[in-house]
C-alpha positions in Angstrom: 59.2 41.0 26.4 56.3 39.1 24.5 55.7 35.6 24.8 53.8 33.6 22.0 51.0 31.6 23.3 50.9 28.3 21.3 46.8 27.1 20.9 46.3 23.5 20.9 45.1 22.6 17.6 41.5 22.0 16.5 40.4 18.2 15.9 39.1 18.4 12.3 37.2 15.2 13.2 35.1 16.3 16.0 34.4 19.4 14.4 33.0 17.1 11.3 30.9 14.9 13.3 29.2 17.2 15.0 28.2 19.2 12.0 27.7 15.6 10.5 25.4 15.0 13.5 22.7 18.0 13.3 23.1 17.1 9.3 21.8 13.7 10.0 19.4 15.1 12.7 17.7 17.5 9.8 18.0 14.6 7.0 15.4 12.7 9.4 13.1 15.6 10.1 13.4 16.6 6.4 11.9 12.5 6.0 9.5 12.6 7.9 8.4 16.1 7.4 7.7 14.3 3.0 5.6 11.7 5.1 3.7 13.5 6.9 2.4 15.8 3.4 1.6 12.6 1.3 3.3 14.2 -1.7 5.4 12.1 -2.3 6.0 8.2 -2.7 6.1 6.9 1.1 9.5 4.7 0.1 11.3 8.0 -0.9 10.2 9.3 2.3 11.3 6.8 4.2 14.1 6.5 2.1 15.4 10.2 3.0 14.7 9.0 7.0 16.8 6.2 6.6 19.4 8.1 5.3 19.1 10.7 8.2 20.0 7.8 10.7 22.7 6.3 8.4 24.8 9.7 9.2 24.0 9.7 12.1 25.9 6.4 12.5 28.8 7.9 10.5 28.4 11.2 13.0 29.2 8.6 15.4 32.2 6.7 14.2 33.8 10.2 13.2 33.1 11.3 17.4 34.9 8.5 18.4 37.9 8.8 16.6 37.9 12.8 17.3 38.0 11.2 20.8 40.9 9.0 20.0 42.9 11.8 18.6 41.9 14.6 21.1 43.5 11.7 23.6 46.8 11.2 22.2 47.7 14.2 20.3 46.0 16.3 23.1 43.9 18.2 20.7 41.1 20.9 21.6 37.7 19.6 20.6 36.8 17.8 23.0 33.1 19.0 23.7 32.5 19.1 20.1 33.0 15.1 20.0 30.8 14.3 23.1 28.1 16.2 21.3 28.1 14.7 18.4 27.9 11.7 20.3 24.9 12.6 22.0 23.0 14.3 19.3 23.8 10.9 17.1 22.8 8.4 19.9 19.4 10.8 20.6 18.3 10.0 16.8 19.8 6.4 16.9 17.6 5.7 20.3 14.6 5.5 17.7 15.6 2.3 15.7 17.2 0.9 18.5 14.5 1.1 20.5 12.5 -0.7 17.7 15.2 -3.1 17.7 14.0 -4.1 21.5 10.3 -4.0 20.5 11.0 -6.2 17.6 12.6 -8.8 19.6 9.9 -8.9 22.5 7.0 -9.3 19.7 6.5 -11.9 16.8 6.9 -10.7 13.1 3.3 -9.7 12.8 2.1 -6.8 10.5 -1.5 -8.0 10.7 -3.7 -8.2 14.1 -7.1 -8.9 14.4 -9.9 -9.2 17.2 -11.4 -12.7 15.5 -8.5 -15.1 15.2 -10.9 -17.5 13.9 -12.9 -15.8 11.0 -11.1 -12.6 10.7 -13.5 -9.4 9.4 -12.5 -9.3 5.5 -11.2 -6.1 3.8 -13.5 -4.5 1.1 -13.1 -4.9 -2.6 -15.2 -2.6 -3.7 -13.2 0.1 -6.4 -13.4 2.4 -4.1 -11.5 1.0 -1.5 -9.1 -0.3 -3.6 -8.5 3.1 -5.4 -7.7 4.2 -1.5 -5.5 1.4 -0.6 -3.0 1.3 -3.9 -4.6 -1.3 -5.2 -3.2 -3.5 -2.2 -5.3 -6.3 -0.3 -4.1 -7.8 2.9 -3.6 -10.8 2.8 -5.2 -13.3 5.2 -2.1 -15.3 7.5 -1.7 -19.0 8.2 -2.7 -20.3 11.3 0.6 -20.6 12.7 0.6 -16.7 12.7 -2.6 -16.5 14.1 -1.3 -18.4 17.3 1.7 -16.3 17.6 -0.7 -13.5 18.0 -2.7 -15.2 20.2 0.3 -15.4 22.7 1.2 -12.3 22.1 -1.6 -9.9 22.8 -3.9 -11.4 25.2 -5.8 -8.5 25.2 -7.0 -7.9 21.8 -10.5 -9.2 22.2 -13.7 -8.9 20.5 -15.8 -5.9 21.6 -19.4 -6.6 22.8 -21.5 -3.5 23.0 -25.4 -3.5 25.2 -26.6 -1.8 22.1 -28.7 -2.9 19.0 -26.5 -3.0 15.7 -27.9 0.2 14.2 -26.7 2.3 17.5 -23.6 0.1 17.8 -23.2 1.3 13.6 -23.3 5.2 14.3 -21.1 4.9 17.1 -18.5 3.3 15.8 -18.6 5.6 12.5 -18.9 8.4 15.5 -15.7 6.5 16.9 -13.3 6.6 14.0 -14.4 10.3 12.9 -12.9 11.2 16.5 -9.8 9.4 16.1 -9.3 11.3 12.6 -9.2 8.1 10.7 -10.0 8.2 7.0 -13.7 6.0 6.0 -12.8 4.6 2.5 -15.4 2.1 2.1 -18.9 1.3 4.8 -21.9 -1.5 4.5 -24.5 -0.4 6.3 -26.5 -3.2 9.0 -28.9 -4.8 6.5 -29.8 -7.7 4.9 -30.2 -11.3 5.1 -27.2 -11.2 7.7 -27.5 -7.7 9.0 -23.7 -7.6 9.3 -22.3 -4.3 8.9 -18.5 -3.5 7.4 -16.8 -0.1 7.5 -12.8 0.3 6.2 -10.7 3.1 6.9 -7.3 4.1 6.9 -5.1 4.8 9.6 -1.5 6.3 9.9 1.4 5.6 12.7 2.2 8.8 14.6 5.6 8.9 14.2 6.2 8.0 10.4 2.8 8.3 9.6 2.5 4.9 7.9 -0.5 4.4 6.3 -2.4 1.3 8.1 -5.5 -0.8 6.3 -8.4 -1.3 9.1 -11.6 -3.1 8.9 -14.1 -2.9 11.2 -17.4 -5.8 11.5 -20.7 -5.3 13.6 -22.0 -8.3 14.0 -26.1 -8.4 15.7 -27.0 -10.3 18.5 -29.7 -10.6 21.0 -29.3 -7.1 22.3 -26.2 -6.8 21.4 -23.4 -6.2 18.5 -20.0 -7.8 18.7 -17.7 -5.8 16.8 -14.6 -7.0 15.5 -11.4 -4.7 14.3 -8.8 -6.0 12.0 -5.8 -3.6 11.3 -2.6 -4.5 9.1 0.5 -2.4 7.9 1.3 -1.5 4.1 4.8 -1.1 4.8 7.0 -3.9 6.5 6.8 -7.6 8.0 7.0 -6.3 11.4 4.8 -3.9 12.6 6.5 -3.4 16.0 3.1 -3.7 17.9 1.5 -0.9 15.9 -1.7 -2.4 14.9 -2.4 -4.0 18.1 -1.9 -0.1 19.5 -4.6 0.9 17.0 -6.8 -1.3 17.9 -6.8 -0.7 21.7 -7.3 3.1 20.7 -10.2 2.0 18.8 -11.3 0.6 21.9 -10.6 3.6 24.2 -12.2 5.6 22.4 -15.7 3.7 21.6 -15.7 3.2 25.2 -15.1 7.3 25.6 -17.7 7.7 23.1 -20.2 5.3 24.7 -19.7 6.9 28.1 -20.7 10.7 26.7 -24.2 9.1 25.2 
């Protein structure tokens, strides 16, 4: 005598939100893959990212109510739900992360080592050709306090060298860290202050950032002054006060290997 063996039903939703899920997961990549390759605009790519972590908040809502139903119509499914819960939280951890960083830090998107007479960007063609046309903008002084509290620790740099050593090593300096020279003033002149701009990128999203670098000469020594400011954004989430300390790091690394 055969008896038929009933299977608990598949939940439809938690099958959905998982494939939702890994959808969302390879929207992102797929984002910041285009922004990584500079082919296209950076607001489509960012665009495409964005929309990666929007699904992933739909992957989520549709785990949830796989959950509900798996509960009371004691549907199979269950482990399909939890991960597409887990998979959608991993990518979600990114903005909410910078959710917390954005509430610990003012809305700054431009830091600089001279609060007082910050180093100017250059407005030569050239460097305007490199920077879309875009000039940051200086900030009021109520901005400039904010950063003041906020990062104690973005100082000027005083190097024990004269300015035309202090100038090749810090040209040695942002060669190292892969940043992109767009515009340089060599020491000279009635002032003998030198300028060089480059152009940055965050790691993750690989923003472009605008960075100026002054070398100021003293008596046996240059102070050199970094300012760095974000393209994209009013907050910049700490990054430009992260690129300057790696400026640092590094002209410190390069300094010790003379």
């Amino acid at each position: 005598m055969r008896r038929l063996i009933l299977e608990e039903p598949y939940s439809q939703l938690a099958i959905w939100s998982r494939r939702l899920a890994v959808f969302a997961w390879a929207t992102s990549a797929f984002g910041l893959g285009l922004a990584h390759t500079h082919k296209v605009e950076m607001e489509a790519a960012l665009s495409v990212f964005s929309a990666g972590l929007l699904l992933a908040c739909f992957a989520l809502l549709l785990a949830g109510a796989a959950l509900t139903v798996i509960w009371q119509e004691a549907r199979r499914g269950l482990g399909e739900a939890i991960s597409a819960s887990l998979i959608a939280l991993l990518l979600l951890g990114f903005p909410a992360y910078l959710a917390l960083i954005a509430f610990q830090l003012p809305m700054l998107n431009d830091v600089t080592t001279d609060l007082n007479d910050p180093p100017a960007f250059s407005r030569s063609a050239s460097a305007m050709a490199q920077r879309s046309m875009e000039i940051p903008q200086d900030k009021p002084q109520t901005l400039r306090d904010e950063q003041r509290g906020a990062y104690l620790d973005i100082q000027p740099i005083l190097l024990d060298l004269e300015i035309e050593d202090a100038w090749k090593l810090v040209k040695q300096t942002t060669l190292a860290l892969g940043w992109r020279q767009i515009d340089q003033t060599p020491p000279g002149g009635r002032t003998g202050i030198a300028h060089l701009d480059v152009v940055s990128q965050t790691l993750l999203l690989a923003l472009p950032q605008d960075m100026t670098i002054r070398l100021k000469p003293l008596v046996g020594q240059t102070r050199v002054d970094v300012r760095s400011a974000s393209r994209y954004g009013r907050h910049d989430f700490g990054s430009n006060a992260d690129q300057i300390r790696r400026f640092a790091s590094e002209l410190q690394n390069q300094l010790d290997a003379r």
